[in-house]
Every structure is written in structure tokens, then in C-alpha cells.
C-alpha positions as MATLAB code, in Angstrom:
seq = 'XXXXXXXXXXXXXXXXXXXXXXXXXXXXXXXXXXXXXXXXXXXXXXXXXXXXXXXXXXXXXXXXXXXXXXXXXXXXXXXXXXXXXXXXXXXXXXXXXXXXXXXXXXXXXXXXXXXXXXXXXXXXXXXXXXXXXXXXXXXXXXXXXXXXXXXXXXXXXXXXXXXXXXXXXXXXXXXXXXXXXXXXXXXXXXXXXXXXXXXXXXXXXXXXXXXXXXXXXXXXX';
ca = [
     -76.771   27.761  -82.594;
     -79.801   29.454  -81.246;
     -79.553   30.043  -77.404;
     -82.569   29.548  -75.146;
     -83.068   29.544  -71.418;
     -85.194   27.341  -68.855;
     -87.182   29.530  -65.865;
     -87.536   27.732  -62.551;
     -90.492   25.300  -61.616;
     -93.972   26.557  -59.569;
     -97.175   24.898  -59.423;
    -100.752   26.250  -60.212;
    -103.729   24.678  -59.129;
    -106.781   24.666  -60.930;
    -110.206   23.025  -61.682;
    -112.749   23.966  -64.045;
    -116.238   23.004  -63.858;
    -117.010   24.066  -67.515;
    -116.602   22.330  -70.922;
    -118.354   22.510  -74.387;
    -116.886   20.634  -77.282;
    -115.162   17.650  -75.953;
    -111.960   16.040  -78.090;
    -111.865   12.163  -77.996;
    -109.276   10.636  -75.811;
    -105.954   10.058  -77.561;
    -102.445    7.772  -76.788;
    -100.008   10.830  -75.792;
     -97.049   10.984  -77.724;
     -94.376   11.855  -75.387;
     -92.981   14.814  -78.181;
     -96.229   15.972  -78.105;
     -96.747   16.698  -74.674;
     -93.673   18.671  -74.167;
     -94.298   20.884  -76.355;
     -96.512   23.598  -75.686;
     -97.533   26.727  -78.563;
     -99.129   29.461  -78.251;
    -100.384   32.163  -80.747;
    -104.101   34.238  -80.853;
    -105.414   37.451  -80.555;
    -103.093   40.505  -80.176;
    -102.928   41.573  -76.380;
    -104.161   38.616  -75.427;
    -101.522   37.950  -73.422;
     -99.414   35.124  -75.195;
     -96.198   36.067  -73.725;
     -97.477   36.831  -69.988;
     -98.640   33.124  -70.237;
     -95.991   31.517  -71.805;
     -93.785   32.491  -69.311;
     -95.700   31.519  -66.836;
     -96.224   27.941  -68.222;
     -92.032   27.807  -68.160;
     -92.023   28.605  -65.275;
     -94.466   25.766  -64.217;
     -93.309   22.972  -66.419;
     -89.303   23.965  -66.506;
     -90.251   24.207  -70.053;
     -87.605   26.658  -72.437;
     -89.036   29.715  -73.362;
     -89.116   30.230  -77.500;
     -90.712   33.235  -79.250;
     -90.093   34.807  -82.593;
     -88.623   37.945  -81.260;
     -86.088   36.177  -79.522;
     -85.467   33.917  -82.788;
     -85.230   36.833  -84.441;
     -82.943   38.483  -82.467;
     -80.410   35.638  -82.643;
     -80.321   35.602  -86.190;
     -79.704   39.437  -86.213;
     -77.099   38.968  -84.496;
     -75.528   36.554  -86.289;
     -75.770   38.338  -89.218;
     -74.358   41.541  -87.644;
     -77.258   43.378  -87.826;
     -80.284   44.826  -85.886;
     -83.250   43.424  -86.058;
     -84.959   46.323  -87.606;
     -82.938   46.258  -90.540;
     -83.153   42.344  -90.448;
     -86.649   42.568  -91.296;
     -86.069   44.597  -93.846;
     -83.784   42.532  -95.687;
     -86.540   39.974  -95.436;
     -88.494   41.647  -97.733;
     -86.204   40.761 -100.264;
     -84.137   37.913  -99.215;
     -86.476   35.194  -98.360;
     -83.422   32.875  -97.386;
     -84.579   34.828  -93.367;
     -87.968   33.701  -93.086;
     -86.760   29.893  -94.594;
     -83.893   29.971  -91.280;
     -86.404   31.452  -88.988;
     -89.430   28.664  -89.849;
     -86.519   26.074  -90.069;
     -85.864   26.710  -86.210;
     -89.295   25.920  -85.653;
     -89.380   22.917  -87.414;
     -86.044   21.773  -85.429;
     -88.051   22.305  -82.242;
     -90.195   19.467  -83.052;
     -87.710   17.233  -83.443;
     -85.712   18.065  -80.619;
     -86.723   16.212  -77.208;
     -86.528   18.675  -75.072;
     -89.564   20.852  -73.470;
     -90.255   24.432  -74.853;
     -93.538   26.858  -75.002;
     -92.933   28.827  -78.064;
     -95.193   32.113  -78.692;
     -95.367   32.550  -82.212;
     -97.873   33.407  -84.526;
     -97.254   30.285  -86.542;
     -95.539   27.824  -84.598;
     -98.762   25.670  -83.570;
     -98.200   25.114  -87.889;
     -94.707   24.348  -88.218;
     -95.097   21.941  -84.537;
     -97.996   20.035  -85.799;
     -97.332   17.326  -83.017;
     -97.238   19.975  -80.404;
    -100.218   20.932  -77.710;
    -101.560   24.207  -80.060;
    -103.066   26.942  -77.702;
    -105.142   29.895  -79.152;
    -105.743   32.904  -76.495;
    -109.041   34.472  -77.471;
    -109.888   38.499  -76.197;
    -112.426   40.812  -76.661;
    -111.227   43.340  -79.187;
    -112.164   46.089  -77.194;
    -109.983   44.741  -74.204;
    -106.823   44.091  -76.467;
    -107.061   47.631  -77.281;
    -107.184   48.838  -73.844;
    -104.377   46.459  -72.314;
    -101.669   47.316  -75.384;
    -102.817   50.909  -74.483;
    -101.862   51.042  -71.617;
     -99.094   48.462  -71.827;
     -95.926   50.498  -71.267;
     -93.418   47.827  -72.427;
     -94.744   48.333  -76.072;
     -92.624   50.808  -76.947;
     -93.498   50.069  -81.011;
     -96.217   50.420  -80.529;
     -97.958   53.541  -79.770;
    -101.628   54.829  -80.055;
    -103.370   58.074  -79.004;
    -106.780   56.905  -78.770;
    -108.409   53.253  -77.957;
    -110.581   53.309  -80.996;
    -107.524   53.677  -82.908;
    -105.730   51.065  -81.254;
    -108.752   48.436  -81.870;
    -108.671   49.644  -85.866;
    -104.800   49.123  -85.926;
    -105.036   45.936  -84.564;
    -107.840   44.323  -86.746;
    -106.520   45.755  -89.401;
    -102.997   44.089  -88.520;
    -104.997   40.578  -87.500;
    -106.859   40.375  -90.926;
    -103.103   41.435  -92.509;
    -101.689   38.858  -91.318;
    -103.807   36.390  -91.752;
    -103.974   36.789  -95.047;
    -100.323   37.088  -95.416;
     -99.876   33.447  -93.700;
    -102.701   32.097  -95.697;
    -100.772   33.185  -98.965;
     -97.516   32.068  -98.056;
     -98.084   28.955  -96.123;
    -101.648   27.493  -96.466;
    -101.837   28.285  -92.601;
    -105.395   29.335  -91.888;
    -104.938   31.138  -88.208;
    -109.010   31.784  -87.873;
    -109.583   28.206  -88.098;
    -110.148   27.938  -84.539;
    -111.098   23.769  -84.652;
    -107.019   23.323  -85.478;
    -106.422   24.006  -81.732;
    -106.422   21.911  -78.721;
    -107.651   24.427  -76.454;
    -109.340   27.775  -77.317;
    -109.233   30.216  -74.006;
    -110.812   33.367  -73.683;
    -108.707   35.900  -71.591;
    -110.942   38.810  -71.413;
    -112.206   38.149  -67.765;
    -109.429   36.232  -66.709;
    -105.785   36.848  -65.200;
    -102.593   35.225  -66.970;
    -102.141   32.700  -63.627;
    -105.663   31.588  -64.323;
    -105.408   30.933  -67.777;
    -101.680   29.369  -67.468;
    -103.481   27.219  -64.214;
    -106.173   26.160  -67.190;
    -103.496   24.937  -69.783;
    -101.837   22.848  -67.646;
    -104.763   21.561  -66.193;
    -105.757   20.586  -69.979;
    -102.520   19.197  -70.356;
    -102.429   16.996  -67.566;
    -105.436   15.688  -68.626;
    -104.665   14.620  -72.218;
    -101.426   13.091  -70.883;
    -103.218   10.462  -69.477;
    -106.217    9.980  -72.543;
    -108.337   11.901  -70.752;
    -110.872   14.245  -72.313;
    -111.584   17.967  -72.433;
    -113.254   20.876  -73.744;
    -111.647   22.983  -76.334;
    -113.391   26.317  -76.366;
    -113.269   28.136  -72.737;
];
């Protein structure tokens, strides 16, 4: 059974005064609303966030790392090599998506940060985190908890990571029909370039709070 753990509770405050294209006011399905995922640019700062919104909402804490993880060690294996018999044994992926698809079912809360699970939690509230691609290169430059990842320059960092975004995208597109730069199958689209992970967490629940009760709200910021 895959393990997960709940952070405490805070509140953020927050009120925006901007809003562009406005979604229509909906019943809330009460699956729906605690269930919060969040994928988008690399160094964006999906995780930062997510943890944040647990922390705010009491909500688990889900990513594919940790998934991943798990199932490593189930397997009696490291991760690293896990992946690699991925490659080849696609039984891995089909256990790691099938967690995801549990999730939706289950009634507890979770924010999961995953590149696809806004597509395997359909009934979820689907977050994308837009950044500049100049600023993504910067922060996982100077990000010292990326130990994988490692760049000399910035300008190689930003041709790494486009090259890894377009990659993947194309990978998910192939394998699952997911199209990831379809930015209108979001609820909310934030850009984190100028902003700080409290501020952006602050604006997600604000959003949330607001479709709970049928409420409407812009979904590019």
C-alpha cells in the first residue's frame, strides 16, 4: 500500500483584483474539490506550492517521485534502476498511473504534483504553473537541492529544459493522448515569474474557494 502523509493546517489570505477569461459557474462535486493537481513549466515551482497548499488545506501530499519511490522499494530496488526497468517492462508505468487513478476514487484530500495527474484525475481542480523560461533556468540554477540536475551555464540550462519540455510532451502525447500545452484543459493557469510560492498558493485557494460555492473566476493569471 502506498504511504502518504498529511502537513499541518495555516491560512493564506488573498484577493486579486485581476481576471481575463472567466469559466461559467458550476455545482461542486465534493471529489472534485478535494483534490487539487498540479503540473507546468519546469522550475516553476510545483512542489514549493504544493506543499504549501497541504499545508493550508490538511490536504496529503502526492508526487511521482514519492510514488516512485514506494514502488522501488517494493520491488527491492532503487529508483534509478527502477526506471530503467521501465523501459522495458511497461507493467511500472501501468502500477504507477494506476495509483493515480485510485486517488480519484478515494475520498480523501491530496495535492498531487505530477506531470500527468491533472489527466488521470479528470474530476480534480487541474493547476498549470506558468514561468518565464529564462527564470526557470535561473531558479534550477541556482537551486541546490537539484542534485540531478546540474548545469554550467544558464543558457544551457534554458536549452536543456525546452528541450526536455517539448520531450516530454511529445512522449505523453504518444502514449496517452494527453496534450500538456493545451493550456484551456486547466482550471487555473498562474504565472510564477514575478510572484513568490505563498502568493501563488494564497491565489489557488482563493480560486478554490470560489468555485466551491459556483462562483466564477479567471483562468489565466
Amino acid at each position: 500500500m502506498f504511504t502518504i502523509y498529511k502537513l499541518c493546517n495555516s491560512n493564506f489570505h488573498f484577493y486579486p483584483t485581476h481576471t481575463s477569461v472567466y469559466l461559467p459557474p458550476h455545482t461542486p462535486h465534493p471529489i472534485y474539490m478535494n483534490k487539487i493537481t498540479i503540473t507546468g513549466d519546469l522550475g516553476s515551482g510545483k512542489s514549493v506550492v504544493s506543499k504549501l497548499l497541504c499545508a493550508a488545506t490538511g490536504f496529503a501530499y502526492v508526487s511521482t517521485g514519492q510514488i516512485q519511490r514506494q514502488l522501488a522499494h517494493e520491488m527491492g530496488l532503487d529508483t534509478l534502476e527502477m526506471n530503467r526497468r521501465a523501459d522495458t517492462d511497461p507493467s511500472i508505468d501501468e502500477r504507477i498511473d494506476g495509483i493515480f487513478v485510485d486517488l480519484g476514487h478515494d475520498p480523501n484530500g491530496y495535492v498531487v504534483d505530477s506531470r500527468l495527474a491533472w489527466f488521470f484525475l479528470p474530476m480534480s481542480v487541474k493547476i498549470y504553473l506558468q514561468t518565464d523560461p529564462a527564470e526557470s533556468a535561473r531558479r534550477i540554477l541556482h537551486d541546490p537541492t537539484r542534485k540531478s540536475e546540474t548545469y554550467e551555464t544558464a543558457e544551457e540550462a534554458l536549452a536543456k529544459l525546452q528541450a526536455r519540455k517539448q520531450s516530454e510532451n511529445e512522449r505523453f502525447w504518444i502514449k496517452y493522448g494527453a496534450d500538456c500545452t493545451n493550456l484551456q484543459l486547466f482550471d487555473l493557469v498562474v504565472d510564477t515569474t514575478h510572484r513568490t510560492p505563498g502568493q501563488v498558493a494564497a491565489l489557488i485557494l482563493h480560486a478554490k474557494r470560489i468555485k466551491e460555492t459556483g462562483g466564477w473566476f479567471g483562468r489565466y493569471w
